[in-house]
N, C-alpha and C positions, 0 to 999 in steps of 0.2 A: 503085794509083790514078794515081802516075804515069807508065804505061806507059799506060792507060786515057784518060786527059784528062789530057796534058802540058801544054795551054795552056791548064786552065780555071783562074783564078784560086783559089788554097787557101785562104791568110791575107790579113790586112789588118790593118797595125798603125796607130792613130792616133799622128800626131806631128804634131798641131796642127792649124790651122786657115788655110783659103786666105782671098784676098782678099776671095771675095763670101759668107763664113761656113760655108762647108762643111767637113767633117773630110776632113782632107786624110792619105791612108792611105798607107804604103809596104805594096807588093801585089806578092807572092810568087804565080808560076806551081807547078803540082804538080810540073812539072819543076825550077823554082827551088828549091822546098822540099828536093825529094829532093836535089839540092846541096849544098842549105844542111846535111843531116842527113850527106850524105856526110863534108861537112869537119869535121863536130863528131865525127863518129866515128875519123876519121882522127886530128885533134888529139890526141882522148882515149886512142886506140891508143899513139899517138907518146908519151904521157905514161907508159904504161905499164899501162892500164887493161884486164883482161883478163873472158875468160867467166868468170862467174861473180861477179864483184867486186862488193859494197853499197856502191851511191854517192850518197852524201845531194847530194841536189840543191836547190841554195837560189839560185832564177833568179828574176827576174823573169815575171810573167805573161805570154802572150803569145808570140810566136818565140825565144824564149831557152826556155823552157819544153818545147815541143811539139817542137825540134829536138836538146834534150838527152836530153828520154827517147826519142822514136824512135834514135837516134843510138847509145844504153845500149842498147836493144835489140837493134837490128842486129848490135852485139857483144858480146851475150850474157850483158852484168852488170845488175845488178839495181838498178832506182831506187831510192831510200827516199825517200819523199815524206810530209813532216812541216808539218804546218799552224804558222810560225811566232807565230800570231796566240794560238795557246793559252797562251800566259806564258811566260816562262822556265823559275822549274823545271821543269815539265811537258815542256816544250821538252826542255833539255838532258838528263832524265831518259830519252826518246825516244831521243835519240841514244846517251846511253851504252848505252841494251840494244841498238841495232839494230848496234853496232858498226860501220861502217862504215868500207871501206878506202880508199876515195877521197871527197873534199868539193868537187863541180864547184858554186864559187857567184862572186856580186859581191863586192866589197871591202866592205861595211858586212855581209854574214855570215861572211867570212873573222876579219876579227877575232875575234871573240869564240872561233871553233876555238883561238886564241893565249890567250885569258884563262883561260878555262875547259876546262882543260887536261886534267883531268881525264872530263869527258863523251866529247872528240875522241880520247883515246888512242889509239884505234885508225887513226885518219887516217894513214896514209903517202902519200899524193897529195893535193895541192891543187894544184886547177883553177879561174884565175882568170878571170870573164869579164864582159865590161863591166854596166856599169848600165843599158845604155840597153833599151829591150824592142824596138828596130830592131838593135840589133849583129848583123851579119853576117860569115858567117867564107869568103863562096867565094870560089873560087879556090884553100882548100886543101888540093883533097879528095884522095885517092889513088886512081885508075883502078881498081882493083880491090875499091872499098869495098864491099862486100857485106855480104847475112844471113849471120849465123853460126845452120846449124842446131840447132832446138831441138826437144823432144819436149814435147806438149801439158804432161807433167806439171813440166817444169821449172820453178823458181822463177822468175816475173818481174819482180815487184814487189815491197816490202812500201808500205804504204798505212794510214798512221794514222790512227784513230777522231779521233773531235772530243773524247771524253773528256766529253761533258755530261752523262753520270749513273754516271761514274766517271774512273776514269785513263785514259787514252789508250792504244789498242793497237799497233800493230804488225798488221793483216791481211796475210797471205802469199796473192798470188795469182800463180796459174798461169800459163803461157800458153793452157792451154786454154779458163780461166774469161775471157782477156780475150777469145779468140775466140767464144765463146758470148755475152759481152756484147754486141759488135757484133752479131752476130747478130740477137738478140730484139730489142734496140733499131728495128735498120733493119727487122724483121718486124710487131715492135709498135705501130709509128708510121709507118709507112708512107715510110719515107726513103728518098730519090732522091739523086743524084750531083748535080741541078742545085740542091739545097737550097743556102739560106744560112745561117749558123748563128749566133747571139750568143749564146753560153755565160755567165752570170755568178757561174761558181763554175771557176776556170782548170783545175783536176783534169778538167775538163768538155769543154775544148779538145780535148783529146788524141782525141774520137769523132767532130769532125768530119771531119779529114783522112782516119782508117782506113773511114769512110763517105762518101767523097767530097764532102761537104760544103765550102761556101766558109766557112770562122772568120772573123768579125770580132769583133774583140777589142775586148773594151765598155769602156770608161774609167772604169773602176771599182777602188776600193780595196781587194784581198782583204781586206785584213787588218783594215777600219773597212767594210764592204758598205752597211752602214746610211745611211753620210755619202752615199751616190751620188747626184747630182745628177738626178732622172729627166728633166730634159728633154734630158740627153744622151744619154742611152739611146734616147731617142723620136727623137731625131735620126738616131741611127746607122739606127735599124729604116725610117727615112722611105727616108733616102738610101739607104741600098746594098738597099733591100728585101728586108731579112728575115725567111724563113719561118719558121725556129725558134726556139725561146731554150730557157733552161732558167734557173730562180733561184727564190727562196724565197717563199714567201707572203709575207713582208713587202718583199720588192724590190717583189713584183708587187703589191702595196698602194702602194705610195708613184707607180709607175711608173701604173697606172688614175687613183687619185686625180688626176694631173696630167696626165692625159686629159680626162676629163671634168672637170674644173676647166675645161679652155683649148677643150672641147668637139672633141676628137681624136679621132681613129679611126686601129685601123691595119692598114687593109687587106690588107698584105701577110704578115701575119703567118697562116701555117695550121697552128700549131700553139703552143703555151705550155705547156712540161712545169713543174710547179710542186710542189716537194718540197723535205722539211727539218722539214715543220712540217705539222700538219692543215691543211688549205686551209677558211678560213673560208667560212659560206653567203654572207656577203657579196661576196666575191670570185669566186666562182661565179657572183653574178646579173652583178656587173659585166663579166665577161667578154665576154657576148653584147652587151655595150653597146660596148664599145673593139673587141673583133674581131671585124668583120665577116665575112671570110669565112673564121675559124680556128676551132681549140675550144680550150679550157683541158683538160690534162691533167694528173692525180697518178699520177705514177708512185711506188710503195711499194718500199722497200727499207732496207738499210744497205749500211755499208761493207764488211759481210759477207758479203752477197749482195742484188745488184741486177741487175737489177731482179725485185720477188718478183709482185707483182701491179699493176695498172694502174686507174686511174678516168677516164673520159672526161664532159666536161659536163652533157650530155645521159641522161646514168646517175643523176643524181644521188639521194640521197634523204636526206633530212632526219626522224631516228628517235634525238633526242637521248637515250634511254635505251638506244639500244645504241652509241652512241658515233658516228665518224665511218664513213664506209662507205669503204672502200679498193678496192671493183672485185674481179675475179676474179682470181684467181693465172693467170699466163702458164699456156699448155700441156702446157709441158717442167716446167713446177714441180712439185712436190709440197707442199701445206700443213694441217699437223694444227693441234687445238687441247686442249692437254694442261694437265692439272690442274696449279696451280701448286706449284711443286716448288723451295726455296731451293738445295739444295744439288743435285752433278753426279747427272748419271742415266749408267749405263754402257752402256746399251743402250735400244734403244724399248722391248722388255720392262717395263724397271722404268717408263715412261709412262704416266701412265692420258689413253686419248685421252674427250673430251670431245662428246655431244651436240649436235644445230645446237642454237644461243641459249643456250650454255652459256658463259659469260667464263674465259679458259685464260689460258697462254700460247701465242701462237706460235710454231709450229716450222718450218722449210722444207727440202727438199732437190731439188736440181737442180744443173743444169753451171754456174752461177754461185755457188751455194752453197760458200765457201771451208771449209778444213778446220781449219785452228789459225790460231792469233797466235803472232806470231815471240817465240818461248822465254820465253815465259808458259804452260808446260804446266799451274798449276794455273787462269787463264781459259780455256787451251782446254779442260780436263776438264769446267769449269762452264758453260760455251757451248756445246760439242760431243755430239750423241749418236751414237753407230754405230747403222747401222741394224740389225745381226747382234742375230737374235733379233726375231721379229713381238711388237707389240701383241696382248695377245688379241682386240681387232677385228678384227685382221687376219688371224688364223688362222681367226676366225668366218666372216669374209667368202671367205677362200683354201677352206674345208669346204663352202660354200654354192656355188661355184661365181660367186662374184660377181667383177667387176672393180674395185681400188681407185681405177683413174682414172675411174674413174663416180660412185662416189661419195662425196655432197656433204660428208661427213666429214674426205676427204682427196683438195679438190679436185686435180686438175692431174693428171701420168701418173703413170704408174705408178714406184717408186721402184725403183731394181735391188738385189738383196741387196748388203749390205754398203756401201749410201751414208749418208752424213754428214751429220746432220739439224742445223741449226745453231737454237738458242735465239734468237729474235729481239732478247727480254728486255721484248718490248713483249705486253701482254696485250689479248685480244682474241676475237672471236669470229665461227663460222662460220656465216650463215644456214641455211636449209632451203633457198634458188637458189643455195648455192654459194658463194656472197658472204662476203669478207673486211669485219671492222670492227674498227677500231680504237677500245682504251678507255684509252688510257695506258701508263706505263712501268710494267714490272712492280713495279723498285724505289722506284718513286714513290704505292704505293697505300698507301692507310689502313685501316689495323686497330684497327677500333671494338669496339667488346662487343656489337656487332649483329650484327658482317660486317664484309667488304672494299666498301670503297668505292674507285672508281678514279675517274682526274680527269676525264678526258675526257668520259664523259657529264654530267657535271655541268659542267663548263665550257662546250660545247653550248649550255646554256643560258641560262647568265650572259655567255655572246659576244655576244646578237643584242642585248645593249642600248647605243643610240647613243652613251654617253656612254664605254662601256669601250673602251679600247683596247687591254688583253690582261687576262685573268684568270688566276688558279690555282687549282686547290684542293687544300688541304695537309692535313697532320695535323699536331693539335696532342696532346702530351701522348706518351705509351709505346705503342707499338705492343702492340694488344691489347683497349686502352682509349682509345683515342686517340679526341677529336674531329674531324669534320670543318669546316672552315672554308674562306673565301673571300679569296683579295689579288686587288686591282683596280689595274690602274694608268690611272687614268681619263683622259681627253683633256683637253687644254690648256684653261684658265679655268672649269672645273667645280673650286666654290665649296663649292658645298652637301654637302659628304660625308656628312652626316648623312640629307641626302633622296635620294643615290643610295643608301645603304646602307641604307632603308627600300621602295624601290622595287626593291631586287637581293632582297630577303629577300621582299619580294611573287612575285617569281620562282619562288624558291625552293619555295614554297607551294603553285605553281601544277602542277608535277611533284613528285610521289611518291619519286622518288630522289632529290632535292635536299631534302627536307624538313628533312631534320635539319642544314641548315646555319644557322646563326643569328650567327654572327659574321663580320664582315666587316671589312677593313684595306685602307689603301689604302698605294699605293707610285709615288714619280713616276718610277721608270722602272727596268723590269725588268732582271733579271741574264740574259742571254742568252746563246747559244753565239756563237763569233766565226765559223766557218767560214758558217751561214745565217741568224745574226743572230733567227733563230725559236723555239730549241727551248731554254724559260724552265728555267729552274736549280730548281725547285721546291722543295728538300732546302734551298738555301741562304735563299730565300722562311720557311720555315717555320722556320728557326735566327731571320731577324730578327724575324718575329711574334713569339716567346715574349715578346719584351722590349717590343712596339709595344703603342700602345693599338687596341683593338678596336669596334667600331661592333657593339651588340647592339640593334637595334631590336627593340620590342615586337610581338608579331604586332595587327594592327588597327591601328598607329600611323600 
């Protein structure tokens, strides 16, 4: 890219405000950038940093960020990128498996490598670099700073899970998988070299620059996302005209809401990727109301493979008994829906794939589908299927003369022997057009003496009421026999618990799959993940229930 458009503006870091209110940005050329990554590689060369080396990187958001891993790249050691907002143990737990030989951070993450002595053992390099998210290092770069070649399947990264319905992983990606990302992305979205881009998840930054894209870096707190002020987001998207963003349903809830509060539009916005969390039907209508000439888009994935399938606005459909609808799997994807299975499958063999309108697990495989977590062999056994060895569908359909990329069983292409189906761990199902839908986490559903009950469709429906502002549904009691139930965390000066918890059970009554929920609990404010501030702790929701009082309205009352 900066061979391509040297002079077109990359980044934009704020660092305050001018005289007549405006964020006043320090703004890196694509040829600045490539500089800027020259001299950090150079530095980290000089320090001793070689191919191959895990180097936990604890920078700041923004150009300290984007010029460190491009930088790791070019010389062919490996990022470790760890969400410090997960806690400490988790945190330090993180680091001591990833081992890491070098520690390129600021001085308030330096210290603790000195405390907690035991997680860093492995540290032999520390690399200190300023606090500020404008520190610039050119001027000292070395003439000959170049790629160090690499082969698709070399290790590039590792990239930690958020850990919200377990520990925290370690994913090992490729260089292949992140070239395949770019890819789909700028395919799937139609992204152009003169786009501008406001990322509000910083792991997010790093797509603009390898897609030409202009970053402006949003003033926001990774590690508090929720605290973000929206009308300075709304500022940033006014002024520098921002086509893209990317951030969580509840960013982009606070960010509408004070739109239409102050009666805004923001016209320059042609696209809104919104993931982390279901995108609620309310957020969908609002969409068409704040962006005028953009759509709202969900794109579906994990940290395991992203992106898996795509929703665009105008797609939308609202079918609260099959849960949320996720759009069709990309092209290049493959996505089955297999019977749910606690423990590891060795092969697709041992999968029993599942019917359209049958609720599974999902599975996927394609060029962005990663293979293991770093030296967690018993998650990657429980995560991972090899494709060696068909589904008997799939021998039915290979005897018939059929194609698997036709059909709607196992949207997307065709899989090549011996690819790596990864466990979503989120259960779901496939329409009869093909269609992805999402019903919840797999280890989040309830096992009643009826059946499985999964949350998503039942929350569906207990979301569209005005007064909720996030719901769950949990299990109460031993998996098997367990009840289902409802926590509500209701909106600010709602008084009467007892007549929403009369009017949520009306609900209930009203759909078929919700019937059996009859108890209801409120909570003033959910346990959520820190990385997108969206995706509720449910497991820890249903630990405080046992002990809370419960709201059981009478049916008729």
């Amino acid at each position: 890219m900066a061979a391509r458009q040297p002079d077109r503006a990359a980044i934009k870091i704020p660092r305050g405000r001018k005289g007549d209110g405006r964020i006043d940005y320090l703004t890196l050329t694509y040829a600045e950038l490539e500089a800027e990554t020259n001299a950090w590689a150079t530095r980290l060369a000089q320090r001793g940093v070689r191919r191959g080396d895990r180097v936990l990187v604890l920078v700041r958001q923004g150009l300290p960020l984007i010029a460190a891993a491009f930088a790791l790249f070019k010389l062919g050691a490996v990022p470790v990128i760890i969400d410090p907002g997960m806690g400490r143990r988790s945190f330090l737990a993180c680091v001591e498996r990833a081992r890491p030989r070098v520690l390129v951070g600021i001085p308030a993450a330096q210290l603790p490598s000195h405390i907690f002595r035991r997680a860093f053992a492995s540290v032999e390099i520390r690399v200190w670099v300023p606090s500020s998210p404008t520190a610039r290092l050119e001027g000292r770069s070395a003439p000959n700073a170049g790629l160090v070649a690499t082969e698709a399947s070399d290790l590039a990264a590792v990239l930690f899970t958020s850990g919200s319905t377990g520990a925290p992983k370690g994913v090992c990606y490729e260089h292949g998988m992140f070239e395949a990302q770019v890819r789909l992305v700028r395919e799937t979205y139609g992204i152009e070299s003169g786009d501008v881009d406001l990322p509000m998840l910083p792991i997010f930054a790093l797509f603009g620059p390898a897609l030409g894209m202009t970053t402006v870096v949003p003033e926001l707190d990774p590690s508090r996302p929720a605290s973000v002020d929206p009308a300075k987001i709304v500022q940033a998207i006014m002024q520098e005209g921002v086509t893209n963003s990317f951030g969580s349903p509840t960013l982009w809830r606070k960010i509408f809401d004070h739109c239409l509060e102050h009666n805004l539009t923001l016209p320059s916005l042609r696209r809104v990727l919104c993931a982390g969390a279901a995108v609620p039907e309310s957020l969908w209508a609002d969409a068409s109301r704040v962006l005028l000439h953009g759509r709202l888009h969900s794109p579906y994935g994990a940290t395991e493979a992203l992106p898996v399938a795509t929703l665009v606005g105008d797609e939308i459909e609202f079918r609260p008994e099959r849960g949320a609808l996720l759009g069709r799997p990309l092209a290049e994807n493959r996505v089955k829906i297999i019977a749910l299975h606690d423990g590891p499958l060795r092969s697709l063999a041992e999968a029993r794939e599942l019917d359209p309108g049958e609720i599974g697990e999902i599975i996927v495989t394609g060029p962005t589908a990663t293979r293991e977590y770093d030296r967690l062999p018993e998650a990657t056994a429980a995560a991972k299927i090899c494709g060696k060895g068909q589904s008997p569908r799939d021998k039915d359909q290979a005897a018939a003369g059929g194609s698997l990329g036709t059909s709607p069983l196992g949207a997307g292409a065709s899989a090549p022997a011996g690819a790596v189906w990864h466990r979503m761990g989120d259960a779901g199902l496939l329409d009869d057009k093909g269609r992805l839908w999402f019903c919840g986490r797999v280890a989040e559903r309830i096992e009643t003496a009826f059946g499985t009950v999964h949350t998503e469709p039942g929350e569906q429906v207990f979301r569209r009421h005005p007064e909720v502002v996030r719901c769950a549904v949990i299990g109460l009691g031993t998996p098997g026999t367990q009840e289902p139930a409802l926590v509500v965390q209701p909106k600010a000066g709602v008084a009467d618990q007892a007549g929403l918890a009369r009017a949520l059970r009306a609900l209930a009554r009203s759909h078929p799959h919700t019937t059996a929920i009859r108890k209801f609990f409120f909570h003033p404010e959910f346990p959520v993940d820190v990385r997108h501030n969206a995706k509720i702790h449910r497991r820890t929701l249903a630990r405080w229930a046992a002990g809370a009082r419960a709201f059981e309205p009478a049916d008729g009352s």
